[in-house]
N, C-alpha and C positions, 0 to 999 in steps of 0.2 A: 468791353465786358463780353463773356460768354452767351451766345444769344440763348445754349443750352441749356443754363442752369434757368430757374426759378426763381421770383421773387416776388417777398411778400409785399415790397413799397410798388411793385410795379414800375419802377424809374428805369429809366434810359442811359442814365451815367452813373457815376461816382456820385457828384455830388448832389443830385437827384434823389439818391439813397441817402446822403446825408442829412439831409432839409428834411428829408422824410421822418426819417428817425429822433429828428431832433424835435418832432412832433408829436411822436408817437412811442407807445411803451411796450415791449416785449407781449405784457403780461396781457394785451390787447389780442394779441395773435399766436398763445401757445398753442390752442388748437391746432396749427395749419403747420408748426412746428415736429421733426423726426427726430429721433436719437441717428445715433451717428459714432462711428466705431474708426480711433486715429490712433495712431502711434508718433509721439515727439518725440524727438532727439535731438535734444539740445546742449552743444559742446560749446557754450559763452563764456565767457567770465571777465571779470571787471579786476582792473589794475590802477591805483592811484598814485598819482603825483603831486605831491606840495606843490603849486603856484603861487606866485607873493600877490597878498591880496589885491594891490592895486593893477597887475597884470590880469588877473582873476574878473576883476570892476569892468575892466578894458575889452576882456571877450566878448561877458552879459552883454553892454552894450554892443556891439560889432554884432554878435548874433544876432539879438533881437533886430537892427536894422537890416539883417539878410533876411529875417522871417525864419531861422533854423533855432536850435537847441544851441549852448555853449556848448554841449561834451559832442554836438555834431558838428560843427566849424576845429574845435582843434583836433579832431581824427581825422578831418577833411587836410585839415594843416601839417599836422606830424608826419597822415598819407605822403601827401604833395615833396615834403622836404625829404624824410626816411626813405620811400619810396623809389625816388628817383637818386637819392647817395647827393644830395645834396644839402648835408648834416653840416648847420655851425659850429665854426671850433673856435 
């Protein structure tokens, strides 16, 4: 963490801010709260592929046992194979 910036949980880590937070409500601390001037640019966008559902069953599980999301394991997976031109034929 930035010893820089400010904060309102006072915490040390990550998850120190989290526990914090999962405590406590915004609407507790908008006083101590600024406006704040950003510009996004966000160039994403989302692409789907038919999976057959039982393949689809087969991720859920595998993710959840990694602790990730499905659509983060098979972009880790498609990465891994595409990436390196090591495409099934």
């Amino acid at each position: 963490m930035d010893k820089n910036k400010t904060s309102i949980s006072g915490a040390s880590s990550y998850r120190e801010i989290g526990e914090f937070w999962d405590e406590h409500d915004l609407s507790e601390y908008w006083d101590q709260t600024r406006d704040v001037q950003m510009d996004i640019d966000i160039h994403s966008s989302t692409v789907y592929f038919p999976v057959e559902k039982s393949l689809a069953e087969k991720l859920r599980t595998e993710a959840e046992n990694r602790g990730v999301s499905p659509e983060t394991l098979l972009n880790k997976w498609v990465q891994e194979h595409v990436g390196n031109g090591s495409v099934p034929k």
